[in-house]
C-alpha positions in Angstrom: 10.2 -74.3 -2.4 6.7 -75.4 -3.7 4.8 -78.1 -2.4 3.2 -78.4 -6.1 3.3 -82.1 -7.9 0.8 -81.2 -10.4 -0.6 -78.0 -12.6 -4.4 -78.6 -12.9 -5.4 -77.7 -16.1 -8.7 -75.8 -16.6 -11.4 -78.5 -17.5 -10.3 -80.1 -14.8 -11.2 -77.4 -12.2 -14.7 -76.6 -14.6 -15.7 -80.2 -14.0 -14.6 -79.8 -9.9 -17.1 -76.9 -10.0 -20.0 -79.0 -11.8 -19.4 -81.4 -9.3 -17.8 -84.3 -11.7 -16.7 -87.3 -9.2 -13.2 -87.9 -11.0 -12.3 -84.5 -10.6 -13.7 -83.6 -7.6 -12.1 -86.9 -5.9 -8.7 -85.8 -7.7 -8.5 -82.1 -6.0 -9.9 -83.5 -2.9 -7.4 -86.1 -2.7 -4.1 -84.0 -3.8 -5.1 -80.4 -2.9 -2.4 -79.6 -1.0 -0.4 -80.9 -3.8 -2.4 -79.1 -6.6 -0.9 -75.4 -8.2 -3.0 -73.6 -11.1 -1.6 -71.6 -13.9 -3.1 -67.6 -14.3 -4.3 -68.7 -17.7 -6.6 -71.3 -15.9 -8.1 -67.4 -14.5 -8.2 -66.2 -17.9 -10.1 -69.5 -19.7 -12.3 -69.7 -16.8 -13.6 -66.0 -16.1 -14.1 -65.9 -20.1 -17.0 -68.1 -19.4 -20.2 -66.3 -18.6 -20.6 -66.0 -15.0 -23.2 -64.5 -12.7 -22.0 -62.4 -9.7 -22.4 -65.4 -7.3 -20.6 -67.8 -9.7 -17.8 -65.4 -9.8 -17.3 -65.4 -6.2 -17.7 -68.6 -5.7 -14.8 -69.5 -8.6 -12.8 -66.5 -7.1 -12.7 -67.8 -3.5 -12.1 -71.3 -4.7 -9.1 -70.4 -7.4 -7.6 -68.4 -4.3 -6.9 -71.8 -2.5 -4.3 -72.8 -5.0 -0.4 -71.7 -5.1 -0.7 -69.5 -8.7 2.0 -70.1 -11.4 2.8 -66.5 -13.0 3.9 -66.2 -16.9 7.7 -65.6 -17.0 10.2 -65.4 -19.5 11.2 -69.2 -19.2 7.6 -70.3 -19.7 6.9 -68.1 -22.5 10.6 -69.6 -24.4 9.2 -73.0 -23.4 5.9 -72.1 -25.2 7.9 -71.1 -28.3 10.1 -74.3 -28.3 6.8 -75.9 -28.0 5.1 -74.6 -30.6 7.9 -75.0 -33.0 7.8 -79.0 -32.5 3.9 -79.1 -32.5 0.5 -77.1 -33.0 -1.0 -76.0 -30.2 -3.3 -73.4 -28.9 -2.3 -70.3 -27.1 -3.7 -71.1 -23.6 -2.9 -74.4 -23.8 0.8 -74.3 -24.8 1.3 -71.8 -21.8 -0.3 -74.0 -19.7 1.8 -76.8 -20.8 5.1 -74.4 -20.3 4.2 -73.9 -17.3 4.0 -77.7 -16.3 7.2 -78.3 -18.1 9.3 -75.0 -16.5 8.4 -75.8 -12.8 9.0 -80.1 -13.4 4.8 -80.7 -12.6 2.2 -82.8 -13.8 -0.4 -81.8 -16.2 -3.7 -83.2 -14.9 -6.0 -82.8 -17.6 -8.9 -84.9 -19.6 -7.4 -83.6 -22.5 -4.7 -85.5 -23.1 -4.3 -85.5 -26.6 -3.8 -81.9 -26.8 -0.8 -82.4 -24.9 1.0 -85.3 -26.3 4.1 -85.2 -27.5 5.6 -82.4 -25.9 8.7 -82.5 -24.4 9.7 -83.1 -21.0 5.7 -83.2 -19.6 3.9 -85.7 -17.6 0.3 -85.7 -18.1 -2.4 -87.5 -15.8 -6.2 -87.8 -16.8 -7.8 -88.2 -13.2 -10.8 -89.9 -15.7 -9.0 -92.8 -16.4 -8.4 -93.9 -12.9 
């Protein structure tokens, strides 16, 4: 059984990297408590990175238990997306939060409201 509470959302582990104190004290705080989704790899290695930057992200990304796409997320994302309008990425991201009973942290909380059945936490507004 996972140890996961929450599903970090991908600004939140962009803002970890650049070193943002709300984030960084978040992960730092509940890491062991922390799983990602594989979108978060997809938004995050769509960025332009350098070799180094890759690595580094790589190795860091590694650290976190890793929340595949199944069948029950992607019917979640279509439920979802029948009740409100929301991107691709994010709505599987969401799926994923609501499928496995986590926590969405993100800074975008507006993006996320109103869906069923998901807790969101903005570590920014602690």
């Amino acid at each position: 059984m996972s140890a996961c509470k929450y599903l970090v959302d991908t600004n939140i582990l962009i803002y970890y990297l650049e070193g943002e104190l709300e984030a960084t004290d978040f992960i730092k705080s509940h890491f062991r408590k922390c799983g990602i989704s594989q979108i978060n790899y997809l938004e995050i290695f769509s960025i332009p990175l350098d070799r180094e930057e890759k690595t580094v992200i790589e190795n860091f990304l590694k650290l976190f238990e890793v929340f595949d796409i199944n069948s029950m997320i992607t019917k979640q994302a279509i439920h979802n997306r029948q009740s409100k309008k929301i991107k691709l990425a994010d709505n599987l991201i969401a799926a994923t939060a609501q499928m496995h009973h986590l926590t969405l942290v993100t800074r975008n909380v507006k993006d996320f409201q109103n869906l069923p059945n998901l807790t969101l936490f903005n570590s920014f507004d602690q």
